[in-house]
C-alpha positions as CSV (number, residue, x, y, z in Angstrom):
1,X,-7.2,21.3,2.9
2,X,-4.4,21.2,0.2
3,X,-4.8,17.7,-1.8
4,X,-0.7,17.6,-2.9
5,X,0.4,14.1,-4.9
6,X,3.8,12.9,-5.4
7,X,6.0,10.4,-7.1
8,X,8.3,7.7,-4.9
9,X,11.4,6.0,-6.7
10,X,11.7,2.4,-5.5
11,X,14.7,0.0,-5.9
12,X,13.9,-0.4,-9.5
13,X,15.0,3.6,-10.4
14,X,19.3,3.5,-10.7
15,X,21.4,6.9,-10.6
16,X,21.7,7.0,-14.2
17,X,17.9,7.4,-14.6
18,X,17.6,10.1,-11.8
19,X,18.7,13.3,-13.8
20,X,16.5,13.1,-16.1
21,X,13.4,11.9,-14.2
22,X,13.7,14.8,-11.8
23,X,13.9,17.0,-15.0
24,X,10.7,15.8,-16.1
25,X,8.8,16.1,-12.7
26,X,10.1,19.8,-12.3
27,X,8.7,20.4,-16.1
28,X,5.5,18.9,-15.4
29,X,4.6,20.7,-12.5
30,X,4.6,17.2,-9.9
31,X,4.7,18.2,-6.3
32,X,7.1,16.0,-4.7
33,X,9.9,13.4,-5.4
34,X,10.3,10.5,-2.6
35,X,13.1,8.2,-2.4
36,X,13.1,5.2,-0.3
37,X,15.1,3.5,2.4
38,X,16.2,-0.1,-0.1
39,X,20.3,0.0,1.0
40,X,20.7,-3.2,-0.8
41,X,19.4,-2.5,-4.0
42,X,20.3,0.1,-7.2
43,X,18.2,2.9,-5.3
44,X,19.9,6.3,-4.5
45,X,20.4,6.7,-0.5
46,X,17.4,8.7,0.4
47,X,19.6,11.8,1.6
48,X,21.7,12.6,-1.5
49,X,18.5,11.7,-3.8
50,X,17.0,14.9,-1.9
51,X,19.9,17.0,-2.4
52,X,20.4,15.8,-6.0
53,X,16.8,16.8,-6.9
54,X,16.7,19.7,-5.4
55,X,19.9,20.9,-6.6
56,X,18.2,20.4,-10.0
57,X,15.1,22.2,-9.5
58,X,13.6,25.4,-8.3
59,X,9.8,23.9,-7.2
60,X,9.8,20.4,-6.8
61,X,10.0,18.9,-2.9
62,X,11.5,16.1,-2.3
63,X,11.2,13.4,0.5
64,X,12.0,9.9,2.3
65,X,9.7,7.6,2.5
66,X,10.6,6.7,5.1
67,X,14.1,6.4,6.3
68,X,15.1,4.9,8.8
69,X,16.3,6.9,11.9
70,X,17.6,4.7,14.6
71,X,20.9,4.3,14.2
72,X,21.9,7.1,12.7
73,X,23.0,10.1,14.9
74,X,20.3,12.4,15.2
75,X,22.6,15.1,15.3
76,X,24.1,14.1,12.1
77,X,20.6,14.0,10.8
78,X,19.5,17.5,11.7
79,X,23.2,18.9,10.4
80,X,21.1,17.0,6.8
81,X,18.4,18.7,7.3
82,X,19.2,21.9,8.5
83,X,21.8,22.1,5.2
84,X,19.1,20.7,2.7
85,X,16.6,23.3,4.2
86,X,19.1,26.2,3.8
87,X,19.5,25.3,0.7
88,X,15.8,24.4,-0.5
89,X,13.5,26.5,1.5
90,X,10.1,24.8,2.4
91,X,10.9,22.0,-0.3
92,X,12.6,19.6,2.3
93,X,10.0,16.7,3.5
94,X,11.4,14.2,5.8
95,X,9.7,11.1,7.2
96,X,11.4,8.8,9.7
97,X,10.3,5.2,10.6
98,X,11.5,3.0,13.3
99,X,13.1,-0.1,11.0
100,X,13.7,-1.0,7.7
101,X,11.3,-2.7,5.8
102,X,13.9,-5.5,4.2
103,X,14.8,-7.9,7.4
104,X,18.3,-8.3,5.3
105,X,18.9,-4.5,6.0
106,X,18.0,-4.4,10.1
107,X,21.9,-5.0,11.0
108,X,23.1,-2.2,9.1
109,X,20.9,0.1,11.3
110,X,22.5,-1.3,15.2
111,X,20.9,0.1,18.5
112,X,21.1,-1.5,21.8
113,X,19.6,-5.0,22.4
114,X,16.3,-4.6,23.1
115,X,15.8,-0.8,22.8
116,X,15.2,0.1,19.1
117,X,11.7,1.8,20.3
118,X,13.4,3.5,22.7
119,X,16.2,5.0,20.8
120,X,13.8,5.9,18.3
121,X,11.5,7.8,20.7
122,X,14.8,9.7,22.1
123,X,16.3,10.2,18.4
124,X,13.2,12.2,17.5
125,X,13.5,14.3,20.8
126,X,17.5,14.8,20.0
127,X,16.4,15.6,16.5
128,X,13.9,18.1,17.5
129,X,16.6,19.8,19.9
130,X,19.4,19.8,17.3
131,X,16.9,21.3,14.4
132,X,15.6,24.4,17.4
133,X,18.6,25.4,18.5
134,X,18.6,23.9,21.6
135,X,22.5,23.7,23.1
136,X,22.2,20.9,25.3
137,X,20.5,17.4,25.9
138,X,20.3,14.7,28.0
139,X,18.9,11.4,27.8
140,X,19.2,7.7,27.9
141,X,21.2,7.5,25.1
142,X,22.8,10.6,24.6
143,X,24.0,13.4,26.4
144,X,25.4,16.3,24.9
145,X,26.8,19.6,25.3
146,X,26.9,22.6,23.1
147,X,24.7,21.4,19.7
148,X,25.1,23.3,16.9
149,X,24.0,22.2,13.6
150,X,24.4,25.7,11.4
151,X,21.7,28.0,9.9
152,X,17.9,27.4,10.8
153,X,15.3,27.9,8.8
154,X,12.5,30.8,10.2
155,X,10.0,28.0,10.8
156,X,11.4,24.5,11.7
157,X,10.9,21.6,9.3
158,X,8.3,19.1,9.8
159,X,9.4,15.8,11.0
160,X,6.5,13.0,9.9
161,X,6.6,9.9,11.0
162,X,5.5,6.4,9.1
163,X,4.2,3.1,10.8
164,X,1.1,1.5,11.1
165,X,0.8,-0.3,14.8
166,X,-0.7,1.3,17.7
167,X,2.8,2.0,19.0
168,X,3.6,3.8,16.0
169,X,0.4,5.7,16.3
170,X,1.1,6.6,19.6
171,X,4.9,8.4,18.8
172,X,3.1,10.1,16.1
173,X,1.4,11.5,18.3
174,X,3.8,12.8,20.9
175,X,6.7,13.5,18.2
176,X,5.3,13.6,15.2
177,X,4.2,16.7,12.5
178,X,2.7,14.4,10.1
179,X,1.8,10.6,9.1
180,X,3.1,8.8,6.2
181,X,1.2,5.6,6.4
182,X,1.7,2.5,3.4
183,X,-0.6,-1.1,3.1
184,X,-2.9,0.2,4.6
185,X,-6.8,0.3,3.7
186,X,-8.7,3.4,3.7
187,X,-10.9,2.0,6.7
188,X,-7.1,1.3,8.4
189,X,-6.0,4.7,7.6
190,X,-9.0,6.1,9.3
191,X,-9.2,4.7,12.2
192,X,-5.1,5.1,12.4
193,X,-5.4,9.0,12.0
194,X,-8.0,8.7,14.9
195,X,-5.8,7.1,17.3
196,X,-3.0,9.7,16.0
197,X,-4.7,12.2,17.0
198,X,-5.7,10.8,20.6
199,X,-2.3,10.6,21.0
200,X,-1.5,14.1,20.2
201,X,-4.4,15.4,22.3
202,X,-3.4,13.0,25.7
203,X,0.4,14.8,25.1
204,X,-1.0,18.1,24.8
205,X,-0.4,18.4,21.0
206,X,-2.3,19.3,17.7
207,X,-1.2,17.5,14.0
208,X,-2.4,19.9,11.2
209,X,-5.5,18.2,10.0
210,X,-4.2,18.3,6.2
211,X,-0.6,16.4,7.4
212,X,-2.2,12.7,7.0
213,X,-1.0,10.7,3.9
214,X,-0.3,7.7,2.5
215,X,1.6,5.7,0.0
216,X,0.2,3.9,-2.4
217,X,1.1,1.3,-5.3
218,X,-0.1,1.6,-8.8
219,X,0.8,-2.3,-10.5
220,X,-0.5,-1.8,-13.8
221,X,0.4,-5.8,-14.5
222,X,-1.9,-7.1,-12.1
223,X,-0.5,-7.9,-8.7
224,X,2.0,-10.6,-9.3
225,X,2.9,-13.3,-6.7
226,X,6.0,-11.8,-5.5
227,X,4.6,-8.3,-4.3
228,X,1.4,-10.3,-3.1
229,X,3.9,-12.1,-0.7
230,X,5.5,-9.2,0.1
231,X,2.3,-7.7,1.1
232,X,0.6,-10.0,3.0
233,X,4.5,-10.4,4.9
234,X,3.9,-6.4,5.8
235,X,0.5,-6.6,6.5
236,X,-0.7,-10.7,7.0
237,X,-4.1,-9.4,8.4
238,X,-4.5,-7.4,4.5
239,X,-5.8,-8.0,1.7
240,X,-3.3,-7.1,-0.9
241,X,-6.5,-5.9,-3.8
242,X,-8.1,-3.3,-1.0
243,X,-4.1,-1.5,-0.9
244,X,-2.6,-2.0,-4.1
245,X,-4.5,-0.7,-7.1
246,X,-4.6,-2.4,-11.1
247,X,-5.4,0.1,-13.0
248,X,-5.7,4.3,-13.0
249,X,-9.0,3.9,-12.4
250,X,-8.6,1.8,-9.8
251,X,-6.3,4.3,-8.6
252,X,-8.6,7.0,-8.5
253,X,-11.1,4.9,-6.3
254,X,-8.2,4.4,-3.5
255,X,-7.7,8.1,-3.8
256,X,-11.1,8.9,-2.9
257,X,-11.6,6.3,-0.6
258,X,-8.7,7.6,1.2
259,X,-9.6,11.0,0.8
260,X,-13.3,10.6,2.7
261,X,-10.6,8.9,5.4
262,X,-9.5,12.2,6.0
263,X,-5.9,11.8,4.4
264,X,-4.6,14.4,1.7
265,X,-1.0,13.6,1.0
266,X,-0.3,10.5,-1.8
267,X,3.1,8.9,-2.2
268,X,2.2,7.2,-5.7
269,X,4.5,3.8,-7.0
270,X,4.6,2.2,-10.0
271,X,4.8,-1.3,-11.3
272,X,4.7,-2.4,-14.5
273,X,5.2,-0.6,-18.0
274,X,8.0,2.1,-18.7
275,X,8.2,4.9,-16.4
276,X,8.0,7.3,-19.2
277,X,4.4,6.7,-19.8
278,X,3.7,6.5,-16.5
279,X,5.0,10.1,-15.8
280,X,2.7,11.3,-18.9
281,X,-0.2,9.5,-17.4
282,X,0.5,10.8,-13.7
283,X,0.6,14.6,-14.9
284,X,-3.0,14.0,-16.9
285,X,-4.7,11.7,-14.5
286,X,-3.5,13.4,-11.2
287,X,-2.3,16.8,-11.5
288,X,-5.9,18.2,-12.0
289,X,-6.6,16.4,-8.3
290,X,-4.6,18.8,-6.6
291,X,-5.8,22.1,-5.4
């Protein structure tokens, strides 16, 4: 199975710095850039951070990890992808999750009282529909005639899915192409990508085996108070040590725990030191993991 390792921008990386930081991950060979879902921070908006970096580059993929999907307008999403797909081939990697991860943010995405699970579950149907070709749909939430959303790509584009509860599980399952997990420890992440994939089986389904990944946070400085809170809000059951590693070798022991999980995909963060040397040490220390 194909080992692939990316870099994801957090809050801390502004426009100004994008150019050239893209320019650097296309000259070093780096798989993948991911941009993340922080509205009220200095981070780019996950959808023109893809087209901005691939508009730069000829190789590099680039990502959200995650964004959030209800409430926006599936339709309005596909017409995204569909345009960034036609325009990158096979470098286009989105990933959906069901709510932001900053509580100060959930207003900004509004659904119905009571039914954000829901719309989600119907969003990724609509989404599906939209990015085949499908003409019409009707649901709970949405019915529509005549969906057109432009030029599709030969093979549609994976939709992956993040989340870590057994609901979440569950949708990856029955909607999902892939899993994009975070804070979670390699014993979590395997026995999440076994209930994943008893979810795909009870719907009929089959996730590639090699479409199972997860984020993960280098903090070179230690883990400092602030992020340990921040974890242990995500994830109160979690250690923050077992998800969060210290140091590149650290690093490289999460990777391989992970790995004997049965994930292959990486999402790596950083925290701590200049991003420059952390690009230098991401191209020697994890380059030569990929196959």
């Amino acid at each position: 199975m194909k080992i692939r390792i990316g870099v994801g921008l957090g809050a801390e990386t502004p426009p100004a710095e994008l150019p050239g930081l893209v320019d650097r991950l296309e000259a070093a060979g780096v798989d993948s850039v991911w941009f993340s879902e922080q509205v009220y921070s200095d981070a780019v908006d996950p959808f023109i951070g893809m087209a901005h970096a691939l508009a730069r580059t000829s190789r590099l993929k680039a990502g959200t990890s995650v964004a959030v999907l209800p409430g926006r307008h599936p339709v309005l999403v596909a017409k995204q992808i569909a345009a960034l797909a036609a325009l990158a081939p096979k470098r286009v990697l989105p990933v959906f999750g069901l709510r932001p991860a900053r509580r100060g943010e959930r207003d900004l995405f509004e659904v119905p009282a009571g039914s954000r699970a829901a719309v989600f579950d119907e969003s990724l149907r609509l989404l599906r529909a939209a990015l085949s070709g499908a003409g019409d749909f009707a649901g709970e939430f949405w019915k529509l005639d005549g969906i057109s959303v432009g030029p599709l790509p030969p093979r549609p584009v994976d939709i992956w899915l993040g989340g870590s509860a057994p609901a979440a599980f569950r949708r990856i399952g029955r909607y999902g192409d892939g899993w994009l997990g975070s804070f979670l420890s390699p014993a979590e992440a395997r026995r999440g990508r076994a209930e994943i994939e008893a979810a795909a089986a009870a719907a009929g389904r089959e996730i590639e085996p090699d479409h199972y990944g997860m984020s993960l946070l280098l903090s070179e400085d230690g883990i400092p108070p602030e992020l340990a809170a921040a974890t242990r809000q995500r994830r109160p059951d979690t250690d923050p040590a077992d998800v969060i590693a210290t140091s590149w070798p650290a690093l490289h022991r999460l990777l391989d725990a992970h790995l004997e999980a049965g994930l292959t995909k990486f999402v790596i963060y950083h925290r701590g030191g200049s991003s420059e040397e952390f690009l230098d040490r991401f191209a020697e220390e994890l380059l030569p993991r990929q196959n």
